[in-house]
Steps between C-alpha positions, in 0.01 A plus 500: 500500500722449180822663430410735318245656715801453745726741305171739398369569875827531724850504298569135580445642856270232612733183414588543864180325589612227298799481675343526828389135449883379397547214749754467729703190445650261202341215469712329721441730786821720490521875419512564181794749527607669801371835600594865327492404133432808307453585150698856488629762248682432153816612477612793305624467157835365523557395845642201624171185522403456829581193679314345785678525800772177580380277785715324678400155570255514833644304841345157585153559633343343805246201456144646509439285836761661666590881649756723259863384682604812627892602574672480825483815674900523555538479152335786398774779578826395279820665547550698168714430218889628560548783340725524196826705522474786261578433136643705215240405257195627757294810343544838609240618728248774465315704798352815602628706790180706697523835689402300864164519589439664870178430694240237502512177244136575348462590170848575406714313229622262703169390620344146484201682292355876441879497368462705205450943595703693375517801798819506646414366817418190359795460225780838584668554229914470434561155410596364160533201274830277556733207348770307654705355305689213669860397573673181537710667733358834708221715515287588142521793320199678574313683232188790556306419211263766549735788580664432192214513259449841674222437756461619840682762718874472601599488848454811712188642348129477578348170375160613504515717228359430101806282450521302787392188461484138715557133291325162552448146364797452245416184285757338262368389129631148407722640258722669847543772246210764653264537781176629603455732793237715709629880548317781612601863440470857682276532772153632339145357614546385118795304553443109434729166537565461149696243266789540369749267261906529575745340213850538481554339828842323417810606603639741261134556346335865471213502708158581419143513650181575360181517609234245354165618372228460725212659723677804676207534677526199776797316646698174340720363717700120557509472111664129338572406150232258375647195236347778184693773669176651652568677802247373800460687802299650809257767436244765672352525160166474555375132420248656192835602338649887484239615299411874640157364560576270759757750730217532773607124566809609600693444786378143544427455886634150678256263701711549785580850587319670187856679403572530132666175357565356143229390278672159417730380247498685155705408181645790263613455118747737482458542144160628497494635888182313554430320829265212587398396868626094580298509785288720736628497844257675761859533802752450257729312288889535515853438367404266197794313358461211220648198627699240269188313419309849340257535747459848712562471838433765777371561844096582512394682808177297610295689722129390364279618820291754559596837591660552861458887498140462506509502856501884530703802458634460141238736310399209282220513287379263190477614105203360340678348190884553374389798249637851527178693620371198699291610771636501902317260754582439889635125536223420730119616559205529308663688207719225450524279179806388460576213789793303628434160366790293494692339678342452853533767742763582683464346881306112541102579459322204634662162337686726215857577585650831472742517214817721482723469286885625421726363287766535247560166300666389191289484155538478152348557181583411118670783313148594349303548812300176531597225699463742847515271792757439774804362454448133381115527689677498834245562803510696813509178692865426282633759689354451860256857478118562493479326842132519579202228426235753266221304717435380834327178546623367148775251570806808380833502652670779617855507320749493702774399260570434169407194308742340273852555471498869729348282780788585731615874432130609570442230820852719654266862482631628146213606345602447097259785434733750247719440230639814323764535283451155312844425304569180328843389561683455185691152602178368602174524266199470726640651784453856613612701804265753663449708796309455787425858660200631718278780333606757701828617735788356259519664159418206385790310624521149716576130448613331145340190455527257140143350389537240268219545248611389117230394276343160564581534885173365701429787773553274781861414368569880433761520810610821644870543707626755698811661304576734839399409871224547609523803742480675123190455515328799663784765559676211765878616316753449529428660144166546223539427152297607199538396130709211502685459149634091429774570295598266170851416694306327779492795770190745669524889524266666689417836620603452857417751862722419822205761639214275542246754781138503365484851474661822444592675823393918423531476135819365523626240230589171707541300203830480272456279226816341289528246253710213665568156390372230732708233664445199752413572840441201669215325309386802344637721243520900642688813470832569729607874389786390310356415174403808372484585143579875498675671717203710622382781222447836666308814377481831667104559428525876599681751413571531913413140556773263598587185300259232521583101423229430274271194512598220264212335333369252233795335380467293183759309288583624185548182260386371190212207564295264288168634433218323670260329292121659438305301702101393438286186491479366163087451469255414651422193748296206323224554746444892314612431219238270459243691619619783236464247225156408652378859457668504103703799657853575380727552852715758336187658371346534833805648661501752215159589631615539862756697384312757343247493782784525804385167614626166615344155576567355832407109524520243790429106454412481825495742806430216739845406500750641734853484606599237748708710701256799548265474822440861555203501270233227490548185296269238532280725185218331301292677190127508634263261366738300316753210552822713462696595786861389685529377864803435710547139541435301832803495683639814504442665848222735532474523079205258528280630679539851353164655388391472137404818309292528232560753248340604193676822361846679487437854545769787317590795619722781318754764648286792485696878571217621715651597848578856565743646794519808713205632338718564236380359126857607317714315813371163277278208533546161722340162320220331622356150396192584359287197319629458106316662254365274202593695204181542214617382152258565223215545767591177684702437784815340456410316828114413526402576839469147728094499641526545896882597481692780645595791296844390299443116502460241266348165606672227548415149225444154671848387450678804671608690205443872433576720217491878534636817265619777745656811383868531439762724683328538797587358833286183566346299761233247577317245744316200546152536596301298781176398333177676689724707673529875521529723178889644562390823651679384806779267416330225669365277222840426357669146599827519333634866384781552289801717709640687199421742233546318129486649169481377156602637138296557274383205323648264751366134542606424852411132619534388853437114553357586872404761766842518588830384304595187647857502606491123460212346586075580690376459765435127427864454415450488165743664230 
């Protein structure tokens, strides 16, 4: 076929077949360019070129004869830096008091996720915007932003009335001269977490606030300052967009306890009040900051299993498609249609193991959406988690602790499993300090730990330390801390409770939050009481209620900064781009065609490839009938005589909205992982179906490669199929099976050299 007929039958649609056939390898037999190279967005008119992202220069590698060096265990924990005495030249800081929250920790504002209702059990109303303004010498003058721009109730009255109103998420733009911030006001089943913009904010300056245009309709919450001055955030607007035609999406459902949760990440011009979705996230993406490189980083709630309330009891039920009027179905029985596919079930069936999944790690995108991965392609087995072999009898290893630099924190019983809050530290580029805090019990509070994860940082080399001790870690005290802010004078503030119980005791609060600056304690940093930053802000929320000391949350510094550089790869890899030239196709006139079409083109050079350090998931892989494949290399244990697997096809799968709750359609929909849908261009589709695959698949070429176009803005996942085996129905044909949900902008190219992003080097020890 020529290239005309090409563009005539399918839109340039069908180059990925071309592509499918790339090759894996330069001629000398090293990746062409390492994995995640996309092809995103143009900038607006006037902004600032986009830069691809620094690298540091990589550490020494390992020969390829010999096993990745790994760190003593003793020197993983390392006594924090000394903290720096206060200076006059440090920024003022700004933070929102909150009415304290009585009762359980689910679904409330403080929550690790379903963070974002608006009733007032889950955020009571009476707290307010702040600044601090610092002193060389005493306590700062202390400044209630929003009181003064005439928001909220005073002291004494009821809260809960059309003016009350309860304050989240302050951001500072890189100017220091404004911020953005999440407010919601009166207590109306209308009432939504929207954003707001403060200026004025120096000392002596008339305040103002305003509220930005955007959706009123759905909740925007943890909002940032992108390097244009685009405001991205969190969002329950449903992943279609905020269109009135796709409301019945609305609430999305999580994977894990089908409550309502955010949609993803979603950018907003303020200008225009349009928003666009960065990326679909079936549980949840949070508190997105842009680090000093320009990428977005944030914590991704991973929870890709299948649904655990199927057992019974929840009133679930399945729709037949994602449309408003779509008909009703029981999840299981002869009237069924739509099926759990993906992943494998729940509890071991025969030699597949049970997956179940829970975590909250760090991630990151580029400023226009593509790019979605975690950060730097760090694994699960980085961090010491996913601790089960997916099949018996195949030579897998159990994890029992981390590989790489984390060898010894998760070998002692921390399980590096959450990271919320991520924060760069603004004396050290690269470096971030997060929060390690269990789902439930803590409002979100526990153990501080630093993850060193600039770009260029191999995933085995991306250590993590323990800022407090350890006892932090699940409610052990002697305190809990939440949103620690590194400060540009060297220190750490932190929302800190001396109450550390689990649980509220009869709906009473046992939790009393202040901002206090960290010091030593042995070789730990923690909080001792004395370093307080206010001296405790009360509010009688009653008109016969006595005064309450607020909850002191979210602190952020309030400084000018450099803006971060717009991050993207620069083109294509020489392997595509060849392959583009090949076809007489213009790259930039393809993506224009994705673009219109809401697709994106994922390529991989060769999926028999797969990171050294993971064992969880079979390895030994070869591509049926041909002479491709990777094996472990003699010599290395049990990695020898590990079984081979042929596979012939890597099977899709999109985050449908199709599961119901409570036999309720308007309580909102759960996603499932249903097999992609090839899209029909011009009568054609964009992905010919492979003879004798499974639904979703394309086939995989001699050499390894694949090329497939999947549809943009939608959550994401995939699997390598064992040739002869099964037809997915059951999650048993499926050797290696990606753990996350991915998504793509439209007209993204996104390359990945192998199966999975080598953190250095395969299986075979080869980089």
């Amino acid at each position: 076929m020529n290239t005309t007929s090409l563009r005539r039958r399918a839109g340039l649609a069908v180059l990925a077949l071309a592509l499918a056939a790339c090759g894996g390898t330069r001629e000398d037999g090293q990746a062409a360019s390492p994995p995640g190279d996309t092809v995103g967005e143009a900038p607006p008119a006037g902004s600032p070129v986009e830069t691809p992202t620094p690298t540091p220069t990589p550490p020494a590698t390992p020969s390829p004869n010999e096993p990745p060096v790994l760190p003593p265990a003793d020197d993983v924990v390392a006594p924090p830096p000394e903290p720096v005495p206060p200076s006059p030249n440090a920024g003022p800081v700004m933070f929102v008091t909150q009415a304290p929250v009585s009762g359980d920790t689910f679904c409330k504002i403080t929550s690790t996720f379903c963070l974002h209702l608006t009733h007032t059990g889950a955020a009571p109303r009476g707290g307010d915007l702040w600044i601090a303004y610092p002193r060389a010498n005493g306590a700062p003058v202390l400044r209630n932003l929003t009181a003064e721009a005439g928001y909220g109730v005073p002291s004494g009255q009821d809260q809960n009335g059309a003016q009350g109103i309860a304050v989240r998420d302050p951001a500072v733009h890189w100017s220091g001269q404004r911020a953005v911030f999440s407010m919601v006001q009166g207590t109306s089943g209308a009432a939504r977490w929207q954003l707001f913009e403060v200026t004025g904010i120096a000392e002596g300056q008339t305040v103002s606030i305003r509220r930005l245009p955007q959706p009123a309709q759905y909740n925007h919450v943890q909002p940032t300052y992108d390097s244009q001055g685009r405001i991205v955030f969190a969002s329950d607007t449903p992943r279609a967009g905020a269109d009135a035609q796709h409301k019945h999406l609305w609430p999305q459902l999580d994977e894990y306890e089908e409550q309502p949760t955010v949609s993803g990440l979603w950018r907003l011009d303020v200008a225009s009040g349009d928003i666009s979705l960065l990326n679909h996230a079936p549980s949840g993406s949070f508190r997105p900051s842009i680090d000093s490189f320009g990428r977005i980083v944030f914590t991704n709630w991973d929870h890709l299993q299948r649904d655990q309330q199927a057992g019974g009891g929840f009133g679930l039920f399945n729709f037949r498609d994602e449309s408003a009027a779509a008909q009703r179905e029981p999840i299981s029985g002869a009237q069924t249609q739509i099926h759990e596919v993906f992943p494998e079930k729940l509890d071991r069936s025969g030699t597949i193991a049970g997956l179940r999944f829970n975590i909250f790690l760090p991630w990151m995108l580029h400023q226009d959406g593509t790019g979605h991965e975690t950060l730097n392609h760090i694994g699960r087995h980085e961090f010491g988690i996913y601790g089960h072999a997916a099949r018996s009898g195949a030579g897998l290893s159990d994890l029992v602790g981390a590989s790489g630099a984390n060898s010894g924190i998760a070998s002692s019983g921390l399980k590096l499993d959450s990271f919320h809050y991520l924060r760069e530290d603004p004396l050290r580029p690269g470096s971030y300090l997060a929060v390690a805090a269990p789902e439930f019990g803590t409002h979100g509070g526990g153990m501080v730990l630093r993850l060193k994860g600039g770009p260029g940082v191999a995933p085995q080399d991306m250590r993590v330390e323990l800022v407090t001790a350890p006892s932090t870690r699940n409610a052990g005290g002697p305190a809990l801390y939440r949103s620690p802010l590194p400060t540009s004078d060297g220190r750490v503030l932190a929302s800190v409770s001396s109450k550390t119980a689990t649980a509220s005791s009869g709906g009473n609060v046992v939790y009393d939050w202040r901002l206090q600056w960290l010091r030593p304690i042995g070789a730990h940093l923690g909080a001792d009481g004395q370093r307080l930053l206010t001296p405790g802000l009360k509010k009688r929320l009653g008109s016969s209620s006595a005064e309450t000391t607020l909850w002191e949350l979210d602190a952020v510094e309030v400084r000018e900064r450099a803006v971060p550089p717009l991050t993207h790869t620069e083109a294509l890899a020489a392997p595509e781009a060849a392959m583009f030239a090949q076809a007489g196709v213009e790259p930039q006139e393809f993506i224009d065609f994705m673009k219109r079409h809401e697709l994106a083109l994922l390529v991989s050079r060769n999926v028999t490839r797969r990171d050294a350090f993971d064992r969880q998931q079979p390895f030994n892989l070869r591509i049926k009938g041909s002479g491709t494949g990777t094996v472990a290399k003699q010599g290395n244990g049990s990695d020898s005589t590990a079984p081979l697997f042929d596979v012939d096809h890597l099977q899709f799968f999109q985050g449908d909205q199709l599961r119901g709750i409570k036999d309720d359609p308007s309580r909102g929909r759960r996603v499932l992982a249903q097999p992609m849908r090839s899209a029909v261009l011009g009568g054609t589709p964009v992905n010919p179906p492979p003879a004798n695959g499974p639904a979703g698949a394309v086939r995989l070429a001699e050499d390894g490669s694949m090329a497939a176009l999947a549809p943009a803005r939608r959550a994401l996942t995939w699997q390598l199929i064992e040739a002869g085996v099964g037809d997915a129905k059951e999650g048993t044909d499926g050797v290696v099976r990606e753990r996350y949900w991915l998504s793509f902008q439209p007209g993204e190219v996104r390359v990945c050299a192998s199966c999975h992003g080598l953190s250095q080097r395969d299986q075979r020890g080869e980089a």
